[in-house]
N, C-alpha and C positions, 0 to 999 in steps of 0.2 A: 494642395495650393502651394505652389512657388513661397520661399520667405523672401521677403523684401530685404535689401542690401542693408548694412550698415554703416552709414556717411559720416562722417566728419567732415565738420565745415569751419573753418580760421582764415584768419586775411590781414593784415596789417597798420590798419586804416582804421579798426578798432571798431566794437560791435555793432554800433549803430551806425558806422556809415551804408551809405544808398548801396554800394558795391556787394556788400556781403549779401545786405535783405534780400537782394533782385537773387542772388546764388542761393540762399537757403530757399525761396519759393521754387526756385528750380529743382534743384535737388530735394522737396517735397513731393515732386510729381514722381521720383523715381523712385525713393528708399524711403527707411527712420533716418532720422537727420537729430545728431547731435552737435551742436555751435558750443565750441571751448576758443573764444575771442577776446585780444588785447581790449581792457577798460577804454583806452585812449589808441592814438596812432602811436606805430611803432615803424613807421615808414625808414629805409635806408638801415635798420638794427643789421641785415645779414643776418647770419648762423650763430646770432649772440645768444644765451642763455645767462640766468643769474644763480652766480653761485656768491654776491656778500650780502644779500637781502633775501629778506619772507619773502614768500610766494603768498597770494590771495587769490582764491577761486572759489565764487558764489552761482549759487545760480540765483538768473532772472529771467524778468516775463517783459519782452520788449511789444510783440505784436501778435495777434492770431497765431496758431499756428500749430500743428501738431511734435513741432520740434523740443526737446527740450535746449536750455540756452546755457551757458555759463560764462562768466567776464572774469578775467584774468588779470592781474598787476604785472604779468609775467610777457616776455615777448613771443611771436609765433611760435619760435621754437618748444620755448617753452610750454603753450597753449599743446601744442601737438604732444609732449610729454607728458604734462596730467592728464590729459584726457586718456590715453594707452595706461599708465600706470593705475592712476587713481579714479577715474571719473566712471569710463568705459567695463562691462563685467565681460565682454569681449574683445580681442581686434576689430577695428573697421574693416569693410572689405572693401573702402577708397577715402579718400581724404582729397578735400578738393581746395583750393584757398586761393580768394578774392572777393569780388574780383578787384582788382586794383587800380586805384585811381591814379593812373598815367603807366606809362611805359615801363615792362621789365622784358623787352628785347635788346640781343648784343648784349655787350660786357655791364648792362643794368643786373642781368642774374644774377651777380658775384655781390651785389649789395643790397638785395632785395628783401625785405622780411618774406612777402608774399611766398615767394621760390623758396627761401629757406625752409620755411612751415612743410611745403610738398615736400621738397629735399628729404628733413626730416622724418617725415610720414614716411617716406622707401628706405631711409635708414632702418624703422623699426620692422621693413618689410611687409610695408603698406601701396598698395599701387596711389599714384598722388599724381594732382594736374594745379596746377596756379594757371588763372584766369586774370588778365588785365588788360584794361581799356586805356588807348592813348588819350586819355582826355582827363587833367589834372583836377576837372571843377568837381566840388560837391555836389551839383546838379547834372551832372553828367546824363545820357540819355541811355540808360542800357535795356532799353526792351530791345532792341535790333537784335540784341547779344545772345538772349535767349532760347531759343530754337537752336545755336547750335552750340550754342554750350550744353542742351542736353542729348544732342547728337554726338556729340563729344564722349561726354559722358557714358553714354550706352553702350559705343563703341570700345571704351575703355574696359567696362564692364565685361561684355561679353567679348573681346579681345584678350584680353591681359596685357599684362605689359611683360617686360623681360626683368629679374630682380636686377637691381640697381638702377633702373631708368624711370624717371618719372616726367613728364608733357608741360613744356611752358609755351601755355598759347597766349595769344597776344592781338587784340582787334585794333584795327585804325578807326579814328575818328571820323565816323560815315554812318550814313543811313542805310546805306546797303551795299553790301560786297560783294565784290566778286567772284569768290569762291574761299578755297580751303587750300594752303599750300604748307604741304610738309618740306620745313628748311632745316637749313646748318644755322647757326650764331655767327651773325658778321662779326667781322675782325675790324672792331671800332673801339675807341676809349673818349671818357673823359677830360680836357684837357682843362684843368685846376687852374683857377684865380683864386685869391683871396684879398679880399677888399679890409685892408687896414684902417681900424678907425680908433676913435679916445673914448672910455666909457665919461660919465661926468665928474670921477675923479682924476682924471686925467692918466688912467691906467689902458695900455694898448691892447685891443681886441682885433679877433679876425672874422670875416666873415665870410664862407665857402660860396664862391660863383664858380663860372666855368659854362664850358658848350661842348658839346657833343659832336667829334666829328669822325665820322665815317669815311676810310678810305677803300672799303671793299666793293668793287664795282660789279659782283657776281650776281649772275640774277637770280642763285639758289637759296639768297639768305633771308635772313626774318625783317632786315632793315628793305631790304629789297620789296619784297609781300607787300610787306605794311604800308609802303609810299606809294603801291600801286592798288591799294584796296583791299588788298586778298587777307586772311586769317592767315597768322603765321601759326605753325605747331613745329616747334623743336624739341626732341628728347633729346634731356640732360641725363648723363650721369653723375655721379657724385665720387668716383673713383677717380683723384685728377692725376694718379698716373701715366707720366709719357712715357706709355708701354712702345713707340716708336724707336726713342731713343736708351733702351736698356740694353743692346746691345753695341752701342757703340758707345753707351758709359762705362761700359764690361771691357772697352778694350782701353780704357785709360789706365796708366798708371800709379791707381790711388793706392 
């Protein structure tokens, strides 16, 4: 008899949001599923870990299920490091994390906990996918999602990936799509406000706004997919060297 895979499952949004449940029932149908997840949201953290505070990891019993669970004080990154160090008596053989409540396509990967946790997981040479839904509500609708996030997944599975690459797929807010399109990362950013206000002692605060504007008009990217229905899947690496430009930093004279 075939052994069943060994899953690790984290997300950012923190154990009990709807996102991760709907992915642990998923990844119940495929492997053993172990859940090493943020107590609370840990949205926007990035590739932060803690090193001037305890780390806390217990296990609990949220719902049915044949998975064991564990909730963490720590952020994704973290989650994905005890569980490999301490929690786990083997490697996973995938690590999946979400799914996430709103958008981590375009230059969202670079502050994402969700993608950090995957990221992480290929750091320790774990094939890894982050799952996230454009849709920011706690009620968010993710059965649509299901089928191919474990289509996904299978293919991951019995594909492989390449070391250092791990899948940030990304759903539009819809009932059904229109397919599956392997993109690039549009060339978008952030563009920062910050809303000046007086706390009640009359001491100055800020407060992060800002909008989102996309100037890449190519119809091979993930912001492109997404406005047209389609599943975006983009592999990242985590090696951000611009191996393009090493030979014409070779010809400066540093």
């Amino acid at each position: 008899m075939k052994k069943k895979p060994l899953i690790l499952v984290t997300n950012d949004d923190g154990i009990t949001a709807p996102g991760i449940r709907t992915l642990i029932s998923v990844m119940n149908e495929i492997g053993d599923v172990v859940v090493v997840a943020p107590e609370g949201p840990q949205s926007g953290m990035g590739h932060a870990v803690t090193i001037d505070d305890a780390l806390y990891c217990d296990a609990i019993k949220i719902d049915d299920g044949p998975q064991k669970e564990y909730n963490s004080s720590g952020t994704p990154a973290d989650c994905v490091k005890l569980a490999v160090s301490e929690i786990l008596d083997r490697k996973p053989d995938l690590c999946v994390s979400g799914i996430n409540h709103g958008s981590n396509s375009s230059i969202n990967v670079i502050y994402s906990g969700t993608m950090s946790a995957a990221v992480e997981a290929g750091v320790e040479g774990i094939p890894a996918i982050g799952f996230s839904l454009l849709d920011y509500s706690w009620n968010a609708n993710f059965k649509p999602l299901k089928k191919y996030i474990k289509q996904i997944t299978l293919s991951v599975i019995e594909n492989k990936l390449p070391e250092g690459v791990v899948l940030n797929v990304n759903f539009p807010k819809c009932e059904t799509f229109n397919g599956i399109k392997v993109c690039r990362q549009a060339r978008a950013n952030w563009v920062e406000e910050f809303d000046k206000r007086k706390n009640p002692r009359g001491r100055e605060y800020y407060w992060l706004t800002g909008k989102f504007v996309n100037k890449d008009e190519g119809e091979d990217t993930d912001e492109w997919a997404l406005a047209n229905n389609y599943i975006s899947v983009v592999p990242v690496q985590f090696d951000l060297t611009a191996h393009s430009f090493i030979k014409k930093l070779n010809s400066w004279d540093l």
